[in-house]
VOBA-1610 file (N, C-alpha, C; in pm, whole numbers, padded with zeros to 5 digits, always signed):
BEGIN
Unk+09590+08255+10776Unk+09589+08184+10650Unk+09684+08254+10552Unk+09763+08167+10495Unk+09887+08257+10428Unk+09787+08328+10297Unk+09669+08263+10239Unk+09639+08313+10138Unk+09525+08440+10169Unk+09525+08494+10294Unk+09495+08588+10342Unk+09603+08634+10331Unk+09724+08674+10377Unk+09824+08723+10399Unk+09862+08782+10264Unk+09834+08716+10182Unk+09888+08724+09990Unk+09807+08858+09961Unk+09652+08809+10033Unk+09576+08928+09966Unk+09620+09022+10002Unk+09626+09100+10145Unk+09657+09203+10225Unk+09776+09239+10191Unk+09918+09160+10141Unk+10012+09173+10081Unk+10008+09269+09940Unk+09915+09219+09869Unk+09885+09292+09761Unk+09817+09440+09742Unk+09680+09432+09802Unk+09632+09517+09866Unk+09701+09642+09908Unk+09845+09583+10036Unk+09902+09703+10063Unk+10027+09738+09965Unk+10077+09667+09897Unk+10171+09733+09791Unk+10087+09828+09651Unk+09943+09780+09620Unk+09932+09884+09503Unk+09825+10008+09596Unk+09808+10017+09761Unk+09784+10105+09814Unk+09907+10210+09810Unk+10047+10142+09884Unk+10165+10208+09814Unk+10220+10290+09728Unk+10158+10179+09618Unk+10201+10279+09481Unk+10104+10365+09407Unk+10014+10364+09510Unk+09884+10471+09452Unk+09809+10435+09364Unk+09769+10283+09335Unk+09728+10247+09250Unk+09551+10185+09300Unk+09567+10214+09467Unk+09408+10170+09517Unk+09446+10278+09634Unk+09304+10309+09733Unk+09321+10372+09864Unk+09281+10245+09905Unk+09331+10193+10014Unk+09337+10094+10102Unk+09253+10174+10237Unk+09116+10171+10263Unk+09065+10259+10334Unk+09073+10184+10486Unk+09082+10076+10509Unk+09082+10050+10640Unk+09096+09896+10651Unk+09153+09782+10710Unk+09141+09618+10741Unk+09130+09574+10867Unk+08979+09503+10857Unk+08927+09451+10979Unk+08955+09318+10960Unk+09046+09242+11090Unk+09073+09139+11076Unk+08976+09065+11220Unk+08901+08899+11192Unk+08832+08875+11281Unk+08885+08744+11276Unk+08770+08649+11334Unk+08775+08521+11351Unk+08872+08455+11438Unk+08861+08279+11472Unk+08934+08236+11543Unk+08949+08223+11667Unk+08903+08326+11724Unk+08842+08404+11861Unk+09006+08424+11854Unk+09041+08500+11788Unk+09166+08554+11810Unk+09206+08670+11731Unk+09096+08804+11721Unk+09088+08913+11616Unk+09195+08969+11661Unk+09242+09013+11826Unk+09330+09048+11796Unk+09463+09102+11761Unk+09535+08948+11807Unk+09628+08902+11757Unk+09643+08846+11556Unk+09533+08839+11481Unk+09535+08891+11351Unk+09563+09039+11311Unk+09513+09101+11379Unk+09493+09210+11339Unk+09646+09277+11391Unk+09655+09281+11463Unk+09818+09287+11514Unk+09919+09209+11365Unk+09891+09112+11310Unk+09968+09034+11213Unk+09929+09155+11073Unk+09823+09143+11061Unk+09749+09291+10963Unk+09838+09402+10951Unk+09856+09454+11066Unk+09924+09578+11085Unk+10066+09558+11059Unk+10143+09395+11090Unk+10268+09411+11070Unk+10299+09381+10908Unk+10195+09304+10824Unk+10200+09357+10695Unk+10202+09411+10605Unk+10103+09530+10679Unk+10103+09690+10609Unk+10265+09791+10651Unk+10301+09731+10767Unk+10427+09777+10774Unk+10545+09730+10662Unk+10518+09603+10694Unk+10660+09529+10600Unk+10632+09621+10463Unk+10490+09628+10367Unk+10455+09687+10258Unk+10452+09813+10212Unk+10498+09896+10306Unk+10517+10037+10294Unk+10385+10110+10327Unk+10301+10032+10413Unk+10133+10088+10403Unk+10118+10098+10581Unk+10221+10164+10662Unk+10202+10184+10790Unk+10101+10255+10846Unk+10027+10322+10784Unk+09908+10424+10823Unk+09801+10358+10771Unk+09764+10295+10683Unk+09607+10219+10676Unk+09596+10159+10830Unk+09501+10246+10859Unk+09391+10186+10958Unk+09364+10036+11003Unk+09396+09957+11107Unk+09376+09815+11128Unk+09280+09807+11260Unk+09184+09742+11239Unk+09067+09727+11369Unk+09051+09547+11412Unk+08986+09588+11508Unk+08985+09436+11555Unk+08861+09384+11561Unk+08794+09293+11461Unk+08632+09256+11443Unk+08624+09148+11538Unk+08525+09121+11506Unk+08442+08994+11566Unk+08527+08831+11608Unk+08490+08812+11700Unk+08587+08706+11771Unk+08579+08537+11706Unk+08468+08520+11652Unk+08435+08382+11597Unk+08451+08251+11699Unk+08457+08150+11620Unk+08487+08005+11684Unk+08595+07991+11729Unk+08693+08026+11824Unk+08799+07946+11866Unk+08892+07869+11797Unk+08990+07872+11806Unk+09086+07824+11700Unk+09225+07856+11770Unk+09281+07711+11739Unk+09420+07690+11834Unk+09524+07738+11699Unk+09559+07832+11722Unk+09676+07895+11631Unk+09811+07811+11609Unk+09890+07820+11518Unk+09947+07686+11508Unk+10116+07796+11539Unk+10177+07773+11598Unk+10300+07822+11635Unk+10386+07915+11506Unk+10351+07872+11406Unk+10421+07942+11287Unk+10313+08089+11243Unk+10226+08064+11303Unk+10109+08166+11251Unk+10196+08290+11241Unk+10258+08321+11349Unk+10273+08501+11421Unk+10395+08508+11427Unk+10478+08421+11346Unk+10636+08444+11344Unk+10665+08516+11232Unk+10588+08625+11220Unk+10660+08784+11120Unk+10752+08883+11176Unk+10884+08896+11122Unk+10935+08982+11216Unk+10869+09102+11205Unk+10886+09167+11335Unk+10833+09278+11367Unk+10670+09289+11433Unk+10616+09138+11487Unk+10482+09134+11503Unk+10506+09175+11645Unk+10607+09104+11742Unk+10606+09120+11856Unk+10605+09290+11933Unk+10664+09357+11810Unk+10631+09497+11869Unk+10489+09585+11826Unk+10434+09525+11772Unk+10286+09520+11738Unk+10200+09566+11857Unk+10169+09678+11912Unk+10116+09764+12016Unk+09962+09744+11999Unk+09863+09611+12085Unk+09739+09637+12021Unk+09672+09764+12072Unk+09720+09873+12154Unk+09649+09968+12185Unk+09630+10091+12051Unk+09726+10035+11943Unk+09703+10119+11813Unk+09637+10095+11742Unk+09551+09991+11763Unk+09459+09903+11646Unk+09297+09975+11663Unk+09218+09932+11605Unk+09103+10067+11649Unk+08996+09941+11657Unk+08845+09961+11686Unk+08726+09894+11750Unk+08703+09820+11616Unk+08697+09735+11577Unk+08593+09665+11426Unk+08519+09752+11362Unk+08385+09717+11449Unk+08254+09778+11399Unk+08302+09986+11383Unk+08349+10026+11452Unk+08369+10193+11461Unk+08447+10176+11351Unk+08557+10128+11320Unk+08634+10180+11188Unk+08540+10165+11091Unk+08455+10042+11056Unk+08370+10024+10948Unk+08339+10123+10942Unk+08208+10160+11055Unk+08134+10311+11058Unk+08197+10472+11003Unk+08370+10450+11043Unk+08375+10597+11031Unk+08401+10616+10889Unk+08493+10462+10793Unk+08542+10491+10646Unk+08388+10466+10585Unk+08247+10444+10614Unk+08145+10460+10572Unk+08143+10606+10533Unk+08090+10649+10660Unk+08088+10797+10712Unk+08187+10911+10610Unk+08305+10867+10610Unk+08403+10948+10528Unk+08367+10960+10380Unk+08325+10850+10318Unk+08391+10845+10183Unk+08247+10902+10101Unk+08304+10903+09998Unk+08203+10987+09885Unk+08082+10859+09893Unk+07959+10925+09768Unk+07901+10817+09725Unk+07879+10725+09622Unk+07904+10594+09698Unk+07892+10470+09590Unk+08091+10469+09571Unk+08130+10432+09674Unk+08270+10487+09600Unk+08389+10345+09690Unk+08285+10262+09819Unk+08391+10187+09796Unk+08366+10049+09712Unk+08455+09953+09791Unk+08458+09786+09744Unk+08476+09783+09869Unk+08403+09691+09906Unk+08412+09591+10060Unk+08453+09449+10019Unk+08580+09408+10043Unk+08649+09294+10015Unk+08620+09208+10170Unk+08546+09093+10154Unk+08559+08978+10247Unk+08586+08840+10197Unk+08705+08844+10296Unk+08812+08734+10276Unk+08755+08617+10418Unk+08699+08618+10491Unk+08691+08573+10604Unk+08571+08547+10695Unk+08514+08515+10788Unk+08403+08496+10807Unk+08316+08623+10812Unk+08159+08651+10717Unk+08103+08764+10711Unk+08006+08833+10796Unk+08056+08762+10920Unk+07987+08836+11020Unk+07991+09006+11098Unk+08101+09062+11046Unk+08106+09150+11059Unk+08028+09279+10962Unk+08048+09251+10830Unk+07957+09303+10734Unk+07869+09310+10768Unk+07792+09205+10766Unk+07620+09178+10885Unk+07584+09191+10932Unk+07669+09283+11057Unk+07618+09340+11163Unk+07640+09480+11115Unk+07684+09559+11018Unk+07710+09677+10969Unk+07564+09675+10882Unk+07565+09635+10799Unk+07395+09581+10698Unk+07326+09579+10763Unk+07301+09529+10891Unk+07194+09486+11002Unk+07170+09621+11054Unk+07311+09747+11084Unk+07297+09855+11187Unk+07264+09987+11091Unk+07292+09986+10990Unk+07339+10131+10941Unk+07292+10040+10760Unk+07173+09972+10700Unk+07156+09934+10550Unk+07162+10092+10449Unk+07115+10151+10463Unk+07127+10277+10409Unk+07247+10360+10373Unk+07278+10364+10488Unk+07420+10434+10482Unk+07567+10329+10391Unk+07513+10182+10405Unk+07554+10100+10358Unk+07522+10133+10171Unk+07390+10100+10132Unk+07385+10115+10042Unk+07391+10268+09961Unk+07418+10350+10055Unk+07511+10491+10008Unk+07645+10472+09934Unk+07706+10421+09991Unk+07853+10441+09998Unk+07899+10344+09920Unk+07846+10241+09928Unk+07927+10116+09911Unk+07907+10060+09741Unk+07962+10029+09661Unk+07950+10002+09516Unk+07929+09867+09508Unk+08006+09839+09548Unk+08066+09651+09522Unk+08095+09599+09616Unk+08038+09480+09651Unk+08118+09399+09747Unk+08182+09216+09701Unk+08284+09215+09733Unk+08330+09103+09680Unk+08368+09023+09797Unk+08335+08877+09768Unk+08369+08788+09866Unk+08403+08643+09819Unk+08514+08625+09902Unk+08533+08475+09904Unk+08450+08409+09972Unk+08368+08295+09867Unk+08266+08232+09937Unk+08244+08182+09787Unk+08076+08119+09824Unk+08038+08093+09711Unk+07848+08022+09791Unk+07763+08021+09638Unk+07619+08037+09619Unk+07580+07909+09603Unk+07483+07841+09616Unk+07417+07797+09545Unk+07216+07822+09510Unk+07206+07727+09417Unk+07054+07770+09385Unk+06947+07695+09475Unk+06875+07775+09513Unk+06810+07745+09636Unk+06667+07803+09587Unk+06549+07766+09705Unk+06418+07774+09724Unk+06394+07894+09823Unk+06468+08007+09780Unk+06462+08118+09856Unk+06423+08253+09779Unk+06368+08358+09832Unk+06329+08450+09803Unk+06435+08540+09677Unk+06566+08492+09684Unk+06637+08517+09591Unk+06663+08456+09510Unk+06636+08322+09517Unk+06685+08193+09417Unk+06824+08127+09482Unk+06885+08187+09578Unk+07026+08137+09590Unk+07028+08148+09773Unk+07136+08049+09811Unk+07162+08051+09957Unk+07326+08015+09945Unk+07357+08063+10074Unk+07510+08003+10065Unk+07566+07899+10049Unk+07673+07857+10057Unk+07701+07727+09991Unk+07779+07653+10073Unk+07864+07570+10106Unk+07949+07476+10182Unk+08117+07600+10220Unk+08113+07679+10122Unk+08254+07710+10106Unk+08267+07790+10301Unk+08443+07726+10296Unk+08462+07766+10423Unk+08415+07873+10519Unk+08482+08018+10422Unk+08413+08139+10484Unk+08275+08150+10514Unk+08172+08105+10461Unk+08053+08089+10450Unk+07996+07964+10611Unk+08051+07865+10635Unk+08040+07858+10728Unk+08085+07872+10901Unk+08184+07965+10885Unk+08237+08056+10986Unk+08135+08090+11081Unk+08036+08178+11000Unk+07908+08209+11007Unk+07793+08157+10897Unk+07747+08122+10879Unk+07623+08084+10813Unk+07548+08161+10836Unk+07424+08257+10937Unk+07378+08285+10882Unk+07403+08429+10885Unk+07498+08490+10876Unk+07581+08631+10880Unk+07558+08622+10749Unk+07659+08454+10614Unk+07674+08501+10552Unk+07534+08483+10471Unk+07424+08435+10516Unk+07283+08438+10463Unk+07259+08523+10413Unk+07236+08632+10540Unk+07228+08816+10538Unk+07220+08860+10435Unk+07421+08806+10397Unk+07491+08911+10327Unk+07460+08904+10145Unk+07428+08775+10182Unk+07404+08750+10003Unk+07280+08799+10021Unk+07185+08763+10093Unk+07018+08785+10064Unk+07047+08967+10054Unk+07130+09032+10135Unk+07092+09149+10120Unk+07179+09258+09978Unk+07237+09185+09894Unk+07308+09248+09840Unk+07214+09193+09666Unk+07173+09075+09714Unk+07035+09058+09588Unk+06929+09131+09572Unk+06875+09127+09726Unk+06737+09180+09731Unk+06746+09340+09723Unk+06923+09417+09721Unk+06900+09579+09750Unk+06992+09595+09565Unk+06972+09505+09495Unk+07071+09518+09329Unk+07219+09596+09316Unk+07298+09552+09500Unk+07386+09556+09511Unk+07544+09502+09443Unk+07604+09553+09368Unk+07679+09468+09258Unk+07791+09339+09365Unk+07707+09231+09345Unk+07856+09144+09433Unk+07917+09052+09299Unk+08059+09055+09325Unk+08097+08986+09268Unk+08169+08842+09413Unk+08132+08707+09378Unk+08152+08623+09419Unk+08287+08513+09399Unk+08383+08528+09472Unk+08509+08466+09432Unk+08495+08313+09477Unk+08462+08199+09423Unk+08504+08075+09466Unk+08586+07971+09484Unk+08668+07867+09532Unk+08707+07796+09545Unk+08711+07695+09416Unk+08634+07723+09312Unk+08629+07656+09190Unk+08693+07746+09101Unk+08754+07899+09125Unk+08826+07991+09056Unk+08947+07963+09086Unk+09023+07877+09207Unk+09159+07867+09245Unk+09220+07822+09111Unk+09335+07825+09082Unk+09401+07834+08959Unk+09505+07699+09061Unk+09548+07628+08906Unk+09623+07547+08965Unk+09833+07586+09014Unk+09802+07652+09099Unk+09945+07734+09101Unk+10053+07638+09203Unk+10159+07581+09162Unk+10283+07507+09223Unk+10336+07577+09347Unk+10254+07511+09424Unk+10307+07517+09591Unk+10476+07576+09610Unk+10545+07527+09576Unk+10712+07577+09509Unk+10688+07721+09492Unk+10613+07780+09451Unk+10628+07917+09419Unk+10696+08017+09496Unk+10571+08045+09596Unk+10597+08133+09713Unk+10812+08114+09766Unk+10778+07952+09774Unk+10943+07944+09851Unk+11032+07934+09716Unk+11015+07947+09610Unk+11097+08019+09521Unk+11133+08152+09522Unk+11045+08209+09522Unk+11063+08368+09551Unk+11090+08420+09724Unk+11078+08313+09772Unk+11194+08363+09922Unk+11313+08356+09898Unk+11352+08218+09856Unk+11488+08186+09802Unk+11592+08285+09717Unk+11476+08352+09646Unk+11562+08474+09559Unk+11584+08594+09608Unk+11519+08654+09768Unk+11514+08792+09790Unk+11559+08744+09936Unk+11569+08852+09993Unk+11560+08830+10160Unk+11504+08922+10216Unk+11338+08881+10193Unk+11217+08978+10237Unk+11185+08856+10331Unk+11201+08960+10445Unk+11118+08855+10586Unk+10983+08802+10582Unk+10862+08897+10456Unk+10759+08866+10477Unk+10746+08731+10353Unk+10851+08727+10261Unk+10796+08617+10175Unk+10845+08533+10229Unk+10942+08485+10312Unk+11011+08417+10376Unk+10894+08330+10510Unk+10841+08441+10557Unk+10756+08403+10630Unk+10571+08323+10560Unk+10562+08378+10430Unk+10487+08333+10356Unk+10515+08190+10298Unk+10614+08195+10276Unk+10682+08019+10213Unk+10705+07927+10290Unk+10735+07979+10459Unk+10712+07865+10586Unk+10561+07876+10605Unk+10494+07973+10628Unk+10343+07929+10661Unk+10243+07819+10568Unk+10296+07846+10409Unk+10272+07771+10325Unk+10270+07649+10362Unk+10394+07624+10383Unk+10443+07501+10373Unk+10363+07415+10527Unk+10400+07470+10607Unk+10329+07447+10798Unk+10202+07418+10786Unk+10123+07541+10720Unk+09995+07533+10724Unk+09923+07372+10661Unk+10031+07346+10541Unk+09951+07263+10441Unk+10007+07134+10529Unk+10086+07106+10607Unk+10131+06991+10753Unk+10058+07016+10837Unk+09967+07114+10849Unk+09836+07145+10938Unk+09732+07105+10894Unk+09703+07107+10793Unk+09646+07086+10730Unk+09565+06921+10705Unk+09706+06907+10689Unk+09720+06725+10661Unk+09653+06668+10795Unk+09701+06697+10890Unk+09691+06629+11030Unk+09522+06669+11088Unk+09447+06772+11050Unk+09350+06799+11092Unk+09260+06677+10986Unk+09273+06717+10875Unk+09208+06613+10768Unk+09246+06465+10822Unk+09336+06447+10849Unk+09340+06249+10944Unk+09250+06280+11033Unk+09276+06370+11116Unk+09161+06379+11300Unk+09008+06377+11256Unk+08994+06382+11096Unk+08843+06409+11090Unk+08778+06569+11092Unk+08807+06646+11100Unk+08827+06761+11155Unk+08815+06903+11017Unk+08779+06831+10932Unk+08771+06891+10842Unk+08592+06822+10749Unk+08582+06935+10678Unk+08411+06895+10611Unk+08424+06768+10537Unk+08326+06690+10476Unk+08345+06567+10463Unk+08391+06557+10280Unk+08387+06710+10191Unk+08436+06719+10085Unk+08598+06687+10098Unk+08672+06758+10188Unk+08826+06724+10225Unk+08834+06559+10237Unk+08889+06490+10125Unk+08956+06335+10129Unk+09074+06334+10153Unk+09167+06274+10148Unk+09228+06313+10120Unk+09319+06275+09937Unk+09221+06210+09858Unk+09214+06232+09730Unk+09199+06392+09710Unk+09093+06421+09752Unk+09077+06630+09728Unk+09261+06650+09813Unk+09299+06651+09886Unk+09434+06684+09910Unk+09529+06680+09834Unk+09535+06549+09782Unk+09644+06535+09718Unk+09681+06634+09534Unk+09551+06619+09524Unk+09477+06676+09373Unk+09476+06821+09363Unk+09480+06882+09502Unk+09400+06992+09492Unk+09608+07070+09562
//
């Protein structure tokens, strides 16, 4: 997803400039972790962030990759024998870091978190400050007041991301919740404006995936193939 790509993009440039520690990126889903994670690693390269740690999580639902996905230069030399286990990297930047000291950013389905919460809650709620996720809540007849909501990541896994909210309420874990009703209305043109002006392979490659993805996009939404909120009125609008 290119707007995965944006984050990790970002991520590894103010890891770069010393402005965050970028402690480790577990890339999953698709049943294709990884060959993401291989794409992960060639981002942190393009970004000057060759040594952050890249692991390979949880395999998910299957998913036919669309030919433009993995056309970053430099992916093909992408060695997955350098990439490290999912769940063990989680464990060891747990293990490492001070207390209360990281942010656990999930961009993607939260099944991996869940099985970390599920193995090690303690050591979890040691370490960990904040967790932020793309997803989103609603108000529900549950022990917390809230259950997950329709948003994509959220049904990747459903009840991974159950878990993750029930357990970050019920332990007064600080989450902050990023939704799909926060997207800002930003001109598709962008990204391939700013290819047009530089000749960085990775924005270049960001402004074709853009563009591919959202012709992927289109064609899955005709097949039906998408939740029944996607019209394609929500397409055109959105």
């Amino acid at each position: 997803d290119p707007d995965d790509i944006k984050a990790l993009l970002v991520a590894g440039v103010l890891h770069s400039h010393g402005r965050l520690e970028l402690c480790a990126v577990v890339a999953n889903g698709g049943g294709q972790p990884a060959m993401r994670a291989r794409l992960a690693r060639c981002v942190l390269e393009h970004v000057g962030a060759p040594h952050v740690p890249v692991g390979i999580g949880t395999a998910g639902t299957p998913h036919a990759a669309q030919p433009h996905e993995y056309e970053l230069a430099g992916f093909d030399r992408v060695d997955t024998r350098g990439l490290a286990q999912g769940k063990a990297l989680l464990l060891h930047v747990l293990h490492a870091s001070k207390r209360r000291s990281l942010t656990i950013v999930c961009i993607s389905s939260l099944l991996d978190f869940a099985q970390l919460i599920d193995e090690v809650p303690r050591l979890v709620l040691d370490k960990v400050l904040e967790v932020v996720i793309q997803g989103g809540v609603e108000r529900a007849d549950t022990p917390t007041g809230w259950r997950a909501d329709s948003s994509v990541n959220n049904t990747f896994d459903l009840p991974a991301a159950e878990r993750v909210y029930a357990f970050c309420f019920l332990h007064g874990l600080p989450l902050a919740i990023v939704s799909r009703d926060a997207v800002p209305l930003l001109p598709m043109q962008l990204a391939r404006s700013f290819a047009d002006r530089t000749s960085c392979a990775l924005l270049r490659y960001l402004a074709d995936a853009q563009f591919l993805g959202l012709e992927g996009l289109w064609i899955k939404l005709c097949e039906g193939k998408l939740p029944p909120r996607c019209t394609k009125q929500w397409y055109f609008e959105t």
